[in-house]
C-alpha positions in Angstrom: 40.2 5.0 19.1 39.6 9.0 19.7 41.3 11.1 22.2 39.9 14.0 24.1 41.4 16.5 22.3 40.1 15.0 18.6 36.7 14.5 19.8 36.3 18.3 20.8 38.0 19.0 17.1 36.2 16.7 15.2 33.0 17.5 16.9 33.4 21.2 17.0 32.4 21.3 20.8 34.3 23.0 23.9 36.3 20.8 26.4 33.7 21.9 29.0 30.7 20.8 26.9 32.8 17.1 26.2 33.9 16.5 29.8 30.2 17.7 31.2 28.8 15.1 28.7 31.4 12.4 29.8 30.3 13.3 33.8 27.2 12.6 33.0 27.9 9.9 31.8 26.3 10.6 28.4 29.7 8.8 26.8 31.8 6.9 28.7 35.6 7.0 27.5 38.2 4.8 28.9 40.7 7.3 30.8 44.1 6.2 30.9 46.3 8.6 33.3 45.1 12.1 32.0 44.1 10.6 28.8 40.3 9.7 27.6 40.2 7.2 25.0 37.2 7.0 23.2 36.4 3.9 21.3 33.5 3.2 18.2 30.7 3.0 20.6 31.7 6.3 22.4 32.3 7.8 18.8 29.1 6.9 17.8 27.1 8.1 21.0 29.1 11.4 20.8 27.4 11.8 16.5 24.3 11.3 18.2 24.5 13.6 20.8 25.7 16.4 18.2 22.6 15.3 15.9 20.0 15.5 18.8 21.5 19.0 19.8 22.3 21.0 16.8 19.5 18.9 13.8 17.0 18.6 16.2 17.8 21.8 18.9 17.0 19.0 21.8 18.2 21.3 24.7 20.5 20.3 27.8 17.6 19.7 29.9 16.1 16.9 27.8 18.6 15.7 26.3 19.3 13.0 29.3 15.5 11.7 28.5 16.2 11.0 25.1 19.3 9.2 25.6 17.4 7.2 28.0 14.5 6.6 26.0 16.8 5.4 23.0 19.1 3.3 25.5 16.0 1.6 26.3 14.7 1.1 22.8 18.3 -0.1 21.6 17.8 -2.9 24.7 14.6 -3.8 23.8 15.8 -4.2 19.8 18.7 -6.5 21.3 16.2 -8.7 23.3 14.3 -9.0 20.3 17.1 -10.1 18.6 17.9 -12.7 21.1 14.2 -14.1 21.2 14.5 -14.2 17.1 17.6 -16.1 17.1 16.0 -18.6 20.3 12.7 -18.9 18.2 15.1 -19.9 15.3 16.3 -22.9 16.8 12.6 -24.2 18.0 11.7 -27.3 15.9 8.7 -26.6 13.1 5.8 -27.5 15.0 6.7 -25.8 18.0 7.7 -22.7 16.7 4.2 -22.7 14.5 2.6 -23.0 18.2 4.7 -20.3 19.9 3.9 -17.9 16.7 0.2 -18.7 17.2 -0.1 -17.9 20.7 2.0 -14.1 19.8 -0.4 -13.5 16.9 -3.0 -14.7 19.7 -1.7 -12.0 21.8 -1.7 -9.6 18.9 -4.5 -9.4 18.5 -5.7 -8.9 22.2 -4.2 -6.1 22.4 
């Protein structure tokens, strides 16, 4: 766990920019009192959010959209991983049909 104030050190960001990011909800820290607690999740989202701003000079304005679109890609790897570990557990013959009819789709497309 991270508080508040060792995010903005750590980070090198104001207290403005962090609690701007946490209303929007960009990271959301537990608060407990007047304390935020950030756990590994929220620690990880805010190395993210300095990479997209200061590697790759994503700006304020789209910065929301590219959270959103890797949110949504993150979901869509976790899905997948679901449908893996379903497809695992199909008996042989099954799973041989259910991997035809994708390649079947595949190849549609």
């Amino acid at each position: 766990m991270m508080t508040f104030d060792e995010a903005v050190e750590r980070y090198a960001i104001s207290r403005e920019e962090l609690t701007v990011w946490i209303e929007q909800s960009w990271v959301r820290p537990v608060r407990e009192g007047e304390l935020w607690s950030f756990d590994d999740g929220d620690i990880a989202r805010l190395e993210l959010i300095c990479e997209l701003r200061r590697d790759l000079d994503i700006n304020e304005e789209a910065l929301p959209v590219v959270l959103s679109l890797l949110d949504q890609l993150y979901a869509a790897r976790s899905t997948l991983r679901h449908v893996r570990d379903v497809l695992a557990q199909l008996p042989d013959p099954t799973l041989a049909d259910v991997l035809a009819k994708l390649q079947s789709e595949l190849d549609k497309g």
